[in-house]
C-alpha positions in Angstrom: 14.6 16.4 -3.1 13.5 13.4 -0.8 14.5 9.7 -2.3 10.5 9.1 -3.2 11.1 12.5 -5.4 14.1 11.6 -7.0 12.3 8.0 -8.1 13.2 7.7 -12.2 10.8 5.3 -14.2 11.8 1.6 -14.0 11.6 0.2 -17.5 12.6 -3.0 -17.2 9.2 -3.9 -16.0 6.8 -1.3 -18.7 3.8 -2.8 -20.0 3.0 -3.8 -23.5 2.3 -0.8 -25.9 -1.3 0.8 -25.3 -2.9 -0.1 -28.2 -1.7 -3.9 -27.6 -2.7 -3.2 -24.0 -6.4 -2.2 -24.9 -6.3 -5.3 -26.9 -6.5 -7.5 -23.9 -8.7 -5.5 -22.0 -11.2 -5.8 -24.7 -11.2 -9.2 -24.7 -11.1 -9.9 -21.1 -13.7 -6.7 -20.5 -16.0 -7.1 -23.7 -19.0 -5.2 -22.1 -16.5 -2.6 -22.3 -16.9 -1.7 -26.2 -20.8 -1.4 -25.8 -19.8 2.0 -23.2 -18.1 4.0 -26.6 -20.9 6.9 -26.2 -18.9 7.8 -23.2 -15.7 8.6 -24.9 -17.6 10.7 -28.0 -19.3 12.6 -24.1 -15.5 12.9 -22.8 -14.5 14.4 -26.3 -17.3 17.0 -26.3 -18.6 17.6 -22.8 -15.2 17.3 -20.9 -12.6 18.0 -23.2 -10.9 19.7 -21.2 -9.6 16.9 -19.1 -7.2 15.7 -22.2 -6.6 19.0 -23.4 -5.0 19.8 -20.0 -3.3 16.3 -20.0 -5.2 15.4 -17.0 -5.4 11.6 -15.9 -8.7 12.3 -13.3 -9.4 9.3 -11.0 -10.3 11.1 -7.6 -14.5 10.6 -8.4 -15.6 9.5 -5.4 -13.8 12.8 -4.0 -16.0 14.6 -6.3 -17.5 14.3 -9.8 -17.0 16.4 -12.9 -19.4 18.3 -14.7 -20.4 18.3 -18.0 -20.1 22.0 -20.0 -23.5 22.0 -21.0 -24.9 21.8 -16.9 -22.9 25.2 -16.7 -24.3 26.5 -20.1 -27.9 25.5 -18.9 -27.8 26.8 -15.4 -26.4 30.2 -16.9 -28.7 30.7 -19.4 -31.1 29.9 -16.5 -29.9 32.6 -13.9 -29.1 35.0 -17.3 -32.7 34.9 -18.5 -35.3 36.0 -15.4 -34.7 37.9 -12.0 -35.1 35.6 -9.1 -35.6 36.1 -5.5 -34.9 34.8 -1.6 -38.0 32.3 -1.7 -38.8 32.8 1.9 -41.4 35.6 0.3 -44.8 35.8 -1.6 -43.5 38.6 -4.2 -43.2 37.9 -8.0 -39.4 36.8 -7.9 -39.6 35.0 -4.4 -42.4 33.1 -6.2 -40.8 32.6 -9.1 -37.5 31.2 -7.5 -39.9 28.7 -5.4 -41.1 27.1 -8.3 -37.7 26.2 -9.2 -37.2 25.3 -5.8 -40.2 22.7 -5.6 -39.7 21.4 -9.2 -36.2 20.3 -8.4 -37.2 18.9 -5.3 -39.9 16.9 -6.9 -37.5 15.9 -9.8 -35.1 14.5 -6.8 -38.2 12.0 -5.6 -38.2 11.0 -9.8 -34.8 10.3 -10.0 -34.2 8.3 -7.0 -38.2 6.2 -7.7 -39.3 7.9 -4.5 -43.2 8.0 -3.6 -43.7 11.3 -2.8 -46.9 10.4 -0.5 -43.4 8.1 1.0 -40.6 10.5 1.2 -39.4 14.2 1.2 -35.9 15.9 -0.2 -34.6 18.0 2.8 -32.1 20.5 1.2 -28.9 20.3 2.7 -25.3 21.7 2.4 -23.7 18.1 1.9 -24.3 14.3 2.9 -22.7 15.9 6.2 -25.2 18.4 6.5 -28.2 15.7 6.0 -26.5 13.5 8.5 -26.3 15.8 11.3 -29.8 16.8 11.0 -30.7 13.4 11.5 -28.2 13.0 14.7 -29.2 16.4 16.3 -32.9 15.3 15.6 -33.4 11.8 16.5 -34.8 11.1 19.6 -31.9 9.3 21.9 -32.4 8.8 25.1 -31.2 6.3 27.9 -32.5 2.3 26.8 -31.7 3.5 22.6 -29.0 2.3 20.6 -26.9 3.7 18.0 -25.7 0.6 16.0 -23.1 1.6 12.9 -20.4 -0.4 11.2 -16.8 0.3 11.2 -17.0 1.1 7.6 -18.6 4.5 7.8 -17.7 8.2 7.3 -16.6 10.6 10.2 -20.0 12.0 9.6 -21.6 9.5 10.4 -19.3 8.5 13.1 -20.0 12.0 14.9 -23.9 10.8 15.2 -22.2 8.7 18.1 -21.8 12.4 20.2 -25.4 13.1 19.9 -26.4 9.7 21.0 -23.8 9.7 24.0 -24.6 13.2 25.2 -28.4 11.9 25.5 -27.6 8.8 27.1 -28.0 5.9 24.7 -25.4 3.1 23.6 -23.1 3.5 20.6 -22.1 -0.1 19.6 -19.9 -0.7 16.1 -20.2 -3.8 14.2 -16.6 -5.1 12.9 -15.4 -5.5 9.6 -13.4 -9.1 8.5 -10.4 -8.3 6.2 -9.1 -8.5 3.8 -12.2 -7.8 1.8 -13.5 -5.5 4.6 -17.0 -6.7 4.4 -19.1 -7.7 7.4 -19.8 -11.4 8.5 -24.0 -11.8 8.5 -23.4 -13.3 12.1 -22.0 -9.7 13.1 -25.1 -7.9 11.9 -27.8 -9.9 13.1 -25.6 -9.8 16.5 -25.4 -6.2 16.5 -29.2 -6.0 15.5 -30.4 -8.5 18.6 -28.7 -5.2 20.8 -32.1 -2.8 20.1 -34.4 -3.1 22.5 -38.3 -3.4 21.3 -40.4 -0.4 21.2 -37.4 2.1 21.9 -35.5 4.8 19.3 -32.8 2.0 17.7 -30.6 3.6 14.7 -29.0 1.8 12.4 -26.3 3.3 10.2 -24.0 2.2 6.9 -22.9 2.8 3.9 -24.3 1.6 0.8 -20.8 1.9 -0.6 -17.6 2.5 1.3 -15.3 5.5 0.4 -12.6 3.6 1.7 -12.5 0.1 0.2 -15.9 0.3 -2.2 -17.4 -2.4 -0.6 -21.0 -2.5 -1.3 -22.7 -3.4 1.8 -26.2 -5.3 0.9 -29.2 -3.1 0.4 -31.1 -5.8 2.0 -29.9 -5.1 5.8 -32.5 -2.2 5.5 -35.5 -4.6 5.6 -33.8 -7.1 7.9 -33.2 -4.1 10.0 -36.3 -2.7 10.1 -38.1 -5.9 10.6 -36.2 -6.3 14.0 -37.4 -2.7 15.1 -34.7 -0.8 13.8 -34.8 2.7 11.4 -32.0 2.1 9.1 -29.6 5.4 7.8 -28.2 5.0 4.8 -24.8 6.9 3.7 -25.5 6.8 -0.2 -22.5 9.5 -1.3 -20.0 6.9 -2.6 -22.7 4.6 -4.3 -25.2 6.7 -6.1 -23.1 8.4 -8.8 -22.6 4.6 -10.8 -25.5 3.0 -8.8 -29.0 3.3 -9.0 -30.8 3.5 -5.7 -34.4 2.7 -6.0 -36.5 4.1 -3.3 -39.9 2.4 -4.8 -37.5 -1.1 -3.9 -35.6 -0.4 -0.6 -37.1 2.0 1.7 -34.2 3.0 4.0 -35.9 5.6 6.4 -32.8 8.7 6.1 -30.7 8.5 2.9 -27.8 11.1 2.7 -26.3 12.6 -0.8 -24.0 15.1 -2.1 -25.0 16.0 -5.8 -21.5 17.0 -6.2 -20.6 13.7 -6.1 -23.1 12.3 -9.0 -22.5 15.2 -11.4 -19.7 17.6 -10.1 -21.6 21.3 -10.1 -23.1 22.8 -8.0 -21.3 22.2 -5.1 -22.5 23.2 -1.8 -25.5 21.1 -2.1 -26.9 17.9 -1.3 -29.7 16.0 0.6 -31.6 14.3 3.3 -34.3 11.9 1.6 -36.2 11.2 4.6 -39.5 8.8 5.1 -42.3 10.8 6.1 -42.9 8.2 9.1 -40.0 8.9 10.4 -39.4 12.5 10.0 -41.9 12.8 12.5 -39.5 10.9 15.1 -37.1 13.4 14.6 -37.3 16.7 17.4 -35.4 19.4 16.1 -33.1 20.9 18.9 -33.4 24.5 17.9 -35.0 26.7 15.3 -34.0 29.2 12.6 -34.9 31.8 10.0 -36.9 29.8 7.3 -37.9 26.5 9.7 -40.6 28.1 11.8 -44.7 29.5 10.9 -44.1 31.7 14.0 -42.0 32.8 16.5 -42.5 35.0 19.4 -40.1 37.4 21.6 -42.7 37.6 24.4 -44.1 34.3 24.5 -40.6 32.8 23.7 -42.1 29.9 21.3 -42.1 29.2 18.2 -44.3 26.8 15.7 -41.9 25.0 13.7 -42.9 24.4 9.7 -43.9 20.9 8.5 -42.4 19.4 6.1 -38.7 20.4 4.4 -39.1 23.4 5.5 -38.7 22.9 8.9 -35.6 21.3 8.7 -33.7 23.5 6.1 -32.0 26.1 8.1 -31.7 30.0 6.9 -31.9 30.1 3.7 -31.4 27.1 0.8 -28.7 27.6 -1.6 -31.8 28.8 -4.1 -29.9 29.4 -7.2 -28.0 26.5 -7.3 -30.6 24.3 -6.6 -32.0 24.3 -10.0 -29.0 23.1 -11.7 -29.5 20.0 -9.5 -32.6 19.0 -12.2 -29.8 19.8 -15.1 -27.0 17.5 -13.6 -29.8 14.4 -12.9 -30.8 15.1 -16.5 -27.8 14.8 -17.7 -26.9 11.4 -16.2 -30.1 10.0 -17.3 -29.4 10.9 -20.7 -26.0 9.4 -20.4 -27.4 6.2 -18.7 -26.5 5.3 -15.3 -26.3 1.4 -16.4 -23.9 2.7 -18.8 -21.7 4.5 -16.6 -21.5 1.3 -13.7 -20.7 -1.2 -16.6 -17.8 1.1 -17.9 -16.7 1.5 -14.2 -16.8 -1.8 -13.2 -14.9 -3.4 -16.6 -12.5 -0.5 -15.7 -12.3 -1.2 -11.4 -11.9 -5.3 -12.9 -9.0 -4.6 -14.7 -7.0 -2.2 -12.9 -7.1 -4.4 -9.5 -6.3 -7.6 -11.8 -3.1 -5.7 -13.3 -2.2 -3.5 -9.6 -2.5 -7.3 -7.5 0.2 -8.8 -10.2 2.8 -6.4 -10.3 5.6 -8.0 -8.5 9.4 -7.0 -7.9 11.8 -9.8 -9.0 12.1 -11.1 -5.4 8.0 -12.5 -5.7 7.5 -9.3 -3.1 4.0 -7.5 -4.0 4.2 -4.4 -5.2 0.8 -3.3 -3.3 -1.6 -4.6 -1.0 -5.0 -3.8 -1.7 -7.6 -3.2 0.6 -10.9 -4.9 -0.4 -12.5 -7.3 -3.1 -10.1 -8.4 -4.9 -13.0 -9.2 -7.5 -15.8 -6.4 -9.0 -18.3 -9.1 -6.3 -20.6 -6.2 -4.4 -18.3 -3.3 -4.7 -17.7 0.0 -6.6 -15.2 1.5 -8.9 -12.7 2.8 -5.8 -9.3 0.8 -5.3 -7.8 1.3 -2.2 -4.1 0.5 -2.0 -0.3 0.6 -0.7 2.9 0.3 -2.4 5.8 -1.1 -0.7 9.4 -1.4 -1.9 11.1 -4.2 -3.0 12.3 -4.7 1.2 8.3 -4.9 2.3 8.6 -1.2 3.3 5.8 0.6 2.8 5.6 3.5 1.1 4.4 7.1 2.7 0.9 7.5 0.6 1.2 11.1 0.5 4.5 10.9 -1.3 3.1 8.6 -3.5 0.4 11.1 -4.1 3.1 13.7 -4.9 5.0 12.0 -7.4 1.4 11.1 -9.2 0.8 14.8 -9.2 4.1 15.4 -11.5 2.8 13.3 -14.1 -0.4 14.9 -14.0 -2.7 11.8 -12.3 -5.0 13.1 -9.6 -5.2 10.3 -6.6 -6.4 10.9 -3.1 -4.1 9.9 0.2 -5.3 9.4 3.4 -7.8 7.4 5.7 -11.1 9.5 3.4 -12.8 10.6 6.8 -13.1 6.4 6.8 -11.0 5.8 10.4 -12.7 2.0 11.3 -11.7 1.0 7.9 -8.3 2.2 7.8 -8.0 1.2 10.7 -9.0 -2.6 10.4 -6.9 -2.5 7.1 -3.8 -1.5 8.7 -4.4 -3.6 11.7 -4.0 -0.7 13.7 -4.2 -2.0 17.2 -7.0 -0.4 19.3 -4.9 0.2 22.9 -2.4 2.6 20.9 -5.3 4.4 19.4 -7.0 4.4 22.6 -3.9 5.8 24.2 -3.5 8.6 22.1 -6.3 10.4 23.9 -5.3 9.6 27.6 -4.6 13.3 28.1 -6.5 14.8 25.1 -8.4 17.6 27.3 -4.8 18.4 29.3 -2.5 18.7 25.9 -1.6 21.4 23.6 -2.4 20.9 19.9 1.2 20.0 19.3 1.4 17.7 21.9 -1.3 15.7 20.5 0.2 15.8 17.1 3.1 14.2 18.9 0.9 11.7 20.7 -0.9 10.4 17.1 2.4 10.7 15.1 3.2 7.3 13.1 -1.0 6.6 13.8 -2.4 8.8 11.0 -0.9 6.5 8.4 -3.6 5.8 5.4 -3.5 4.6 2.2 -3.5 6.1 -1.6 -7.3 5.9 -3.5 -8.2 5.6 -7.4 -11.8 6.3 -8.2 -13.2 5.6 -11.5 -16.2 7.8 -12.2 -18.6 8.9 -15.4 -15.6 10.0 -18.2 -12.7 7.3 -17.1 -11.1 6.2 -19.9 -9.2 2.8 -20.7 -6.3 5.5 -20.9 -6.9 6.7 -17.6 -6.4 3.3 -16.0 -3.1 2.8 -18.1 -1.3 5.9 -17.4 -2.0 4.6 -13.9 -0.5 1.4 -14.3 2.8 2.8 -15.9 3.1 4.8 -13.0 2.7 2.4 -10.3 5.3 0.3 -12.5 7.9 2.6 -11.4 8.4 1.5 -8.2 8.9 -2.1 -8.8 12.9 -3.2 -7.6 13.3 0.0 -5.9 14.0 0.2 -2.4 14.2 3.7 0.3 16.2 4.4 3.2 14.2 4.6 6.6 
């Protein structure tokens, strides 16, 4: 066993009992007690999570689903016989319906005008955001703007816009909240050049710090002759996006991440003006009216259609309608208020644990307050020397007492690496001789650079108790100290 593994509770330093515990937290969290439908949803809905003693605060890795979505989308698939929809037979027919009426129940949920916007079926939020970076229009003169705060998959846009010729510029992030200074923005926004193809891309919410970067860039933005991509994944399962009050021109979601099943779908909620910027770069079974061998053409298919490639995950699509349902009958307000009392309360507790030499037992990367920001907390420990800690061992001893955290940089590199103050020549030098190295050599070359930090996400069913266990845990490193 490793020293991290051989780590034995510290009591000196345990909390008050629970019950006195939730004491205080009701009276410094008192919206709290108005959330209590959500423990009588746990108890039914998602009982398994305490009858398998599991402390679940990885949400914004993926939600969890309620029993009845799985009892409703079997009864669906149990009770008719339904077909590949690319077809005018009875079950094809039959399966399209579905098809359409979830689609259309997407455009409800999110307040979206249809006669505005159209739900592009996707694999993922990745899948929605490549089809917007194989399909935009770069070309020499454009610019791809994005902040540093962003997913790889939005970061990979940057290949399509380089291989065409246009300039990738990032706008930085200020630590330690990790926000972005106005001054940046409008800086970065004064770099598009009227009447060409200018991008902008962020996230509403950050995966890596849960920063909530303003909706209100996407006017700004668009005033100044920008269209505006906005990464909602991270934001929209406690957050309600309002599409009849911003009117971002590509929004990408995973439904996974809202309601936990069906995975393996997600969407590109696109504005019809600027759908028909996009040029597609090839075609596919399912995106085209007609295609010819002879002629070599092809007519692609307005609308979704020509931008959903093959065939759409058809009989999961339907239990999208169930999970959206089944939020809206839990209350989205409901779920961000929990959250957020949670989120307050867990960063005020984490950001006081000290060891008895006044050293801080984390650092935490982002508002320290629930200000613009979601229910993710970002941190690392550190010994009682000011070592830090290896997150993924950290993860690993979580694991034996059954509390699920996430390790890592989350896809997130700019933010990691602006929290970690990773300097940008040893980055940069890591890929000097990227195209003339083995794999292992290049694992040698970014060893000691892929350091990240550990992630608690609060999501639809976190309990007071989830956020305790939590504590007690991160209580057992305080006065402890590990070799090199």
């Amino acid at each position: 066993m490793t020293a991290m593994e051989e780590l034995k509770p510290n009591t000196k330093y345990r909390m008050c009992d629970k019950a006195a515990a939730f004491d205080e937290f009701q009276r410094q969290y008192p919206a709290y007690t108005a959330t209590s439908k959500l423990d009588d949803l746990r108890a039914t809905e998602y009982a398994r999570l305490d009858r398998e003693g599991q402390v679940y605060l990885d949400y914004t890795g993926g939600s969890l689903y309620a029993e009845s979505q799985l009892r409703e989308h079997v009864s669906l698939l149990a009770s008719g016989v339904f077909g590949n929809p690319h077809s005018k037979n009875l079950t094809s027919l039959a399966m399209t319906a579905l098809v359409e009426q979830a689609r259309s129940y997407v455009l409800k949920y999110f307040n979206a005008s249809p006669d505005e916007y159209m739900v592009i079926f996707t694999p993922n939020a990745t899948g929605a955001l490549k089809l917007v970076g194989e399909s935009y229009p770069f070309r020499p003169g454009d610019t791809y703007l994005l902040t540093y705060d962003n997913h790889n998959s939005v970061n990979g846009i940057r290949e399509f816009a380089k291989a065409r010729g246009a300039r990738v510029s990032y706008i930085p992030l200020c630590p330690p909240e990790l926000r972005v200074y106005s001054h940046d923005l409008e800086k970065g926004l004064h770099l598009g050049r009227p009447g060409r193809n200018n991008l902008l891309a962020y996230p509403a919410q950050s995966n890596f710090s849960g920063v909530q970067h303003p909706l209100e860039w996407i006017e700004l933005a668009q005033k100044a002759g920008w269209d505006v991509l906005l990464d909602a994944a991270a934001f929209v399962p406690a957050n309600r996006l309002d599409l009849g009050r911003w009117h971002p021109d590509f929004v990408a979601v995973s439904f996974y991440k809202i309601f936990g099943y069906p995975t393996g779908t997600g969407c590109l909620l696109a504005r019809k003006s600027a759908v028909a910027k996009l040029k597609r770069p090839w075609y596919a079974g399912g995106t085209i009216t007609f295609s010819t061998v002879a002629g070599q053409n092809h007519y692609l298919t307005p609308g979704p259609a020509g931008f959903e490639d093959g065939t759409v995950n058809y009989l999961n699509i339907p239990a999208i309608e169930f999970g959206l349902r089944h939020i809206e009958a839990v209350g989205l307000d409901l779920i961000h208020t929990r959250v957020m009392c949670l989120t307050g309360w867990l960063i005020d507790r984490l950001t006081t644990l000290r060891h008895r030499n006044g050293r801080p037992l984390v650092q935490l990367y982002g508002p320290i307050n629930r200000y613009r920001r979601g229910g993710t907390v970002q941190v690392n420990f550190f010994d009682s020397n000011g070592k830090m800690l290896d997150c993924n061992e950290v993860e690993k001893l979580a694991n034996y007492r059954g509390i699920s955290l996430r390790a890592g940089c989350h896809c997130n590199p700019g933010a990691r690496e602006i929290a970690l103050a990773m300097p940008e020549e040893a980055l940069t030098k890591c890929f000097a001789n990227k195209d003339r190295q083995t794999y292992e050599q290049f694992l040698q070359a970014i060893q000691g650079k892929t350091t990240g930090a550990l992630r608690a996400s609060l999501g639809i069913v976190s309990n007071f108790s989830d956020v305790y266990h939590y504590l007690n845990f991160a209580e057992t490193f305080l006065d402890t100290a590990f070799p090199d």
